[in-house]
C-alpha positions in Angstrom: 42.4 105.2 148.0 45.4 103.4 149.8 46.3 100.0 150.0 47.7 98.0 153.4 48.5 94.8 154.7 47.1 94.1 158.5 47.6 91.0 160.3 45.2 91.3 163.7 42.7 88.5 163.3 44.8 85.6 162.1 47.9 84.5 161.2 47.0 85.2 157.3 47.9 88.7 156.4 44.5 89.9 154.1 45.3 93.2 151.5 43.0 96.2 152.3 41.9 99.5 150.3 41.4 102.3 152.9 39.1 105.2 151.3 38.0 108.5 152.4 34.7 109.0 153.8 32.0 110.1 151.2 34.7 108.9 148.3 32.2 107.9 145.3 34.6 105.1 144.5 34.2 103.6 147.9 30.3 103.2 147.1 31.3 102.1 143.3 33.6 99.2 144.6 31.3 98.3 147.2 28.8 98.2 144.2 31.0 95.7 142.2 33.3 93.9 144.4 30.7 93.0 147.5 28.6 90.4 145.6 31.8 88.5 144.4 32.6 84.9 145.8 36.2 83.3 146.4 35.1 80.9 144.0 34.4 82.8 141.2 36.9 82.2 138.0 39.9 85.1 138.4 38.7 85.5 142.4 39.7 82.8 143.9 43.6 82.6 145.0 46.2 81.3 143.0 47.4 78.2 145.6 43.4 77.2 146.1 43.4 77.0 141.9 46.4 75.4 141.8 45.1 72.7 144.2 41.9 72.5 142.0 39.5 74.4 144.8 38.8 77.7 146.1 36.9 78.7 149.1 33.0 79.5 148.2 33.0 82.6 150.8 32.7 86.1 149.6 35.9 88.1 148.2 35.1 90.8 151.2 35.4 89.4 154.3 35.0 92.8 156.5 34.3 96.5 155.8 35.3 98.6 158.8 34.2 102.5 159.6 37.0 104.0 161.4 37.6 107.8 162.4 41.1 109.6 161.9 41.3 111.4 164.7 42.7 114.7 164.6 45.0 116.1 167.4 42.0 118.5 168.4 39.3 115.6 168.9 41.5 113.9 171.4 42.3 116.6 173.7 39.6 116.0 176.2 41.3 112.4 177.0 44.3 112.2 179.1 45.1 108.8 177.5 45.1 107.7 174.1 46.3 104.7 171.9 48.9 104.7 169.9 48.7 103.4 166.5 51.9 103.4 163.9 52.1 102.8 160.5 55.9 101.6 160.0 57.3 98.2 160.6 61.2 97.3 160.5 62.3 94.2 160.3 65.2 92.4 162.9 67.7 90.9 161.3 67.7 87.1 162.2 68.1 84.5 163.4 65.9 86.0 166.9 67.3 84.0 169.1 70.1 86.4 169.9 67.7 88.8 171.4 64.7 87.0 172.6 64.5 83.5 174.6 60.8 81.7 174.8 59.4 80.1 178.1 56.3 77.6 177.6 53.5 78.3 180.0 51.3 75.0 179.4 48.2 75.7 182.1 48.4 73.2 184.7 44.3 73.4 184.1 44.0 71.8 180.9 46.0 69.7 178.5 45.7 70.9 175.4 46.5 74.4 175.6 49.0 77.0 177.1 50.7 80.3 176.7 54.0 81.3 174.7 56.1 84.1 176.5 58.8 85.9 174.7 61.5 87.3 176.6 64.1 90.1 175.1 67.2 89.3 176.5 69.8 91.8 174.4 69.8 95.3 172.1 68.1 94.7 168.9 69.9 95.0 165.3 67.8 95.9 162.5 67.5 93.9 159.1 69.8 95.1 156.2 67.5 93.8 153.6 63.9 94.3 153.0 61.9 90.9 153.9 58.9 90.7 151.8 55.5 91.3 153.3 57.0 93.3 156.4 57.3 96.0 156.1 60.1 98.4 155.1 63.8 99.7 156.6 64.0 102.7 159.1 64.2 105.4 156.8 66.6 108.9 157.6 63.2 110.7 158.2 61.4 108.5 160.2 61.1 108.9 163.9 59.2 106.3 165.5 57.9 102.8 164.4 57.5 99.1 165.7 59.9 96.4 165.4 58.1 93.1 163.4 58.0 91.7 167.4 56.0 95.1 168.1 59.1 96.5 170.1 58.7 100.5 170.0 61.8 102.3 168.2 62.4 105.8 168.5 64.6 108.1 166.2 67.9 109.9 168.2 65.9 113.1 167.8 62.6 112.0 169.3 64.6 110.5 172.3 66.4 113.8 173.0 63.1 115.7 172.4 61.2 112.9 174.8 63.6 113.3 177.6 63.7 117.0 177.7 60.0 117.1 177.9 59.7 114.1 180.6 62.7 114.8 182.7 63.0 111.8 185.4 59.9 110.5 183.7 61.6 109.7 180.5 61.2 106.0 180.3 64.4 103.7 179.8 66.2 104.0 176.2 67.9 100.8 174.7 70.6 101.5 171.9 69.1 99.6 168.5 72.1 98.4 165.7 71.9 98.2 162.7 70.0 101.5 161.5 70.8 102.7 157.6 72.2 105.7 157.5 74.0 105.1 160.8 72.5 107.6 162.8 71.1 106.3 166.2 68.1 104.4 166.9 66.7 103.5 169.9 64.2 101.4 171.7 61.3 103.0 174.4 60.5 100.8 177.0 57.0 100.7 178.8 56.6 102.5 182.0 53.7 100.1 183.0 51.0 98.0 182.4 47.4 99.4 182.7 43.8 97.3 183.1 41.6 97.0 180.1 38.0 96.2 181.1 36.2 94.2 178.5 33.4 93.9 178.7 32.6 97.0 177.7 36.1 97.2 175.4 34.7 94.9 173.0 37.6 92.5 172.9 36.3 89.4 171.2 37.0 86.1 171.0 37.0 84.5 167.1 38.4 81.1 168.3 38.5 79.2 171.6 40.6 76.2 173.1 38.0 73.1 172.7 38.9 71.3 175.6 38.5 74.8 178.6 37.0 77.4 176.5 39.6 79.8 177.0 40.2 82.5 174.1 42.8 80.9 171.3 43.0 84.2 169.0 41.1 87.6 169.8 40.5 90.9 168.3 39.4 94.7 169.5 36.0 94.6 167.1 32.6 95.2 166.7 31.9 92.2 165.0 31.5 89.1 167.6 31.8 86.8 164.6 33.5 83.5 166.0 35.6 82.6 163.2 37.4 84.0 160.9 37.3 81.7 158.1 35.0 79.0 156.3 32.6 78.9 153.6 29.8 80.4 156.6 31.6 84.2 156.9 29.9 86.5 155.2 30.9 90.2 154.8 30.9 92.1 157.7 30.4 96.1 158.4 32.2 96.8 160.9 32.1 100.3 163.5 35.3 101.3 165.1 36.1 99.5 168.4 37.7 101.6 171.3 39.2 100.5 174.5 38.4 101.3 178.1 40.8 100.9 181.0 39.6 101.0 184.6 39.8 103.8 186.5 43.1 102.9 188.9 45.9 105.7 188.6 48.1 105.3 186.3 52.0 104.7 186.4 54.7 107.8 186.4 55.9 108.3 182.7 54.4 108.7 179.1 54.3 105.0 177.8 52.2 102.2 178.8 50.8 99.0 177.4 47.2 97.5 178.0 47.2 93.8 179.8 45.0 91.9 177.3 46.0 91.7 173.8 44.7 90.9 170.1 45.5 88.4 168.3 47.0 84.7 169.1 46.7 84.7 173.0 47.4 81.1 173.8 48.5 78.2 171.8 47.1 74.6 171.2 49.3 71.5 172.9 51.1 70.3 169.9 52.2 73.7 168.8 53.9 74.2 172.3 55.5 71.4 171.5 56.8 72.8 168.1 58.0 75.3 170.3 60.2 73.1 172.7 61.8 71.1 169.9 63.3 73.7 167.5 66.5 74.6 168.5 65.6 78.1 167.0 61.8 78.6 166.9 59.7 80.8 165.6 60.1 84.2 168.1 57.6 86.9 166.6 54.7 87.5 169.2 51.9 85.9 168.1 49.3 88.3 169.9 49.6 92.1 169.5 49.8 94.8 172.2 47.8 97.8 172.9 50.0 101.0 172.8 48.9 104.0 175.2 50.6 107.1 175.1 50.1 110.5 177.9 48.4 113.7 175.9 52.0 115.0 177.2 53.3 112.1 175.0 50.8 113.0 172.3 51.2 117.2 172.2 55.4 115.9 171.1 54.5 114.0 168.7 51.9 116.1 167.0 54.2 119.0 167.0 57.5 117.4 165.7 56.8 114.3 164.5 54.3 114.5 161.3 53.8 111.2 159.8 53.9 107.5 160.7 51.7 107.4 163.6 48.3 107.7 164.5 46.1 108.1 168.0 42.5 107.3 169.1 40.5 107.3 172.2 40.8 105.6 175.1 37.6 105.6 177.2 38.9 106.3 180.5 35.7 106.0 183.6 36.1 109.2 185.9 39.4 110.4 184.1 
């Protein structure tokens, strides 16, 4: 059993326990814990207790089927998504790297888009922040900024553009690493179409004034909110994305054009936005990582932890 921390579906990081399948523990905590409410005594959380309530929903809010792919089941698909397991942290305050642009629709009122924009090399953290994640380790070779930036080690780099040649996408010196060896940053090559429907990108809140999508999620379960005394505990089957058939860009790297998580904003947070002189910078919506099988054959043959692939349904490729 394993224990993470994920943060697509909201802006409240939820723990998780990941188990193997057929593990008899998996169907002995199911057994125990799947009954339990929030507002059971020793359930619910300490703030809610402290405050004198605790929310009556149940203790699991989703249980989710996923398939760890090996490198021999993704072979018969020319693109794949990229999944990683590290995050570093960027030393603060963002600003020096990233400016934000307000997009408020001209369409409706009360809601709009915020657009971050990296504007110089990125230094790493030199202390752990809690909750995100850890430093870049001597070993480690590839793993996202916490603003979902892609960093590479020196090695991988070297490896990437001896494989890719002039295909090798654009390398950005990153400061800051440990051990002072060089990190750097992997830019996309492109931008390619997700079609949803039938990627079953849904949306769990919308704005209430044009309907738009407020936060989304790549998911099987089409449950509109992700909160309230109404959830109930959800099984959940992997979700997988499907681009369109249009060729795709030169190079290795490419990121989807929709997103997960926070995708637009409500008026008055915009306006949170435009008032602090150093705002809040991290991406509040998540991007979709696709890699080439060339891409993928590196990786699974030098690089053996701290990432993960799976399907991308691709029509006619």
């Amino acid at each position: 059993m394993g224990l993470y921390v994920e943060h697509d579906r909201s802006s409240i990081m939820s723990a998780c326990l990941l188990f193997p399948e057929g593990d008899i523990l998996l169907d002995e905590f199911l057994d125990f814990a799947g009954p339990k409410r929030l507002s059971e005594p020793g359930v619910g959380g300490l703030l809610d207790r402290l405050r004198g309530k605790a929310e009556p929903g149940p203790l699991l809010r989703r249980v989710r089927r996923w398939n760890e792919y090996e490198f021999a089941d993704l072979q018969d698909f020319p693109i794949v998504e990229l999944l990683l397991d590290k995050t570093i942290e960027l030393e603060w305050p963002l600003s020096r790297y990233y400016r934000v642009a307000i997009d408020v629709d001209a369409d409706c009122p009360d809601c709009g888009e915020i657009h971050v924009h990296q504007e110089g090399p990125l230094r790493l953290a030199s202390e752990i922040v809690v909750f995100r994640g850890d430093l870049w380790e001597p070993e480690d070779q590839i793993a996202l900024t916490d603003n979902d930036e892609l960093l590479v080690s020196d090695r991988l780099r070297q490896l990437w553009q001896r494989m890719a040649g002039d295909d090798a996408p654009q390398f950005m010196p990153v400061e800051g690493a440990g051990d002072g060896a060089p990190v750097w940053q992997a830019a996309p090559q492109g931008t390619v179409h997700i079609l949803a429907p039938p990627t079953e990108l849904h949306v769990l809140e919308s704005c209430p004034t044009c309907g738009r999508p407020l936060t989304q999620a790549l998911t099987t379960d089409p449950y509109t909110s992700a909160f309230g005394p109404d959830r109930q505990t959800v099984h959940e089957d992997e979700a997988l994305l499907t681009l369109d058939a249009a060729p795709l860009p030169a190079g290795d790297l490419w990121v989807g054009d929709a997103q997960q998580g926070r995708v637009r904003e409500l008026t008055e947070v915009l306006q949170r936005f435009g008032d602090d002189p150093d705002p809040f910078y991290l991406r509040p919506a998540y991007p979709f990582w696709l890699i080439s099988q060339r891409l993928l054959r590196l990786l699974h043959e030098h690089v053996p932890a701290g990432w993960r692939c799976r399907p991308v349904i691709r029509p006619g490729g």
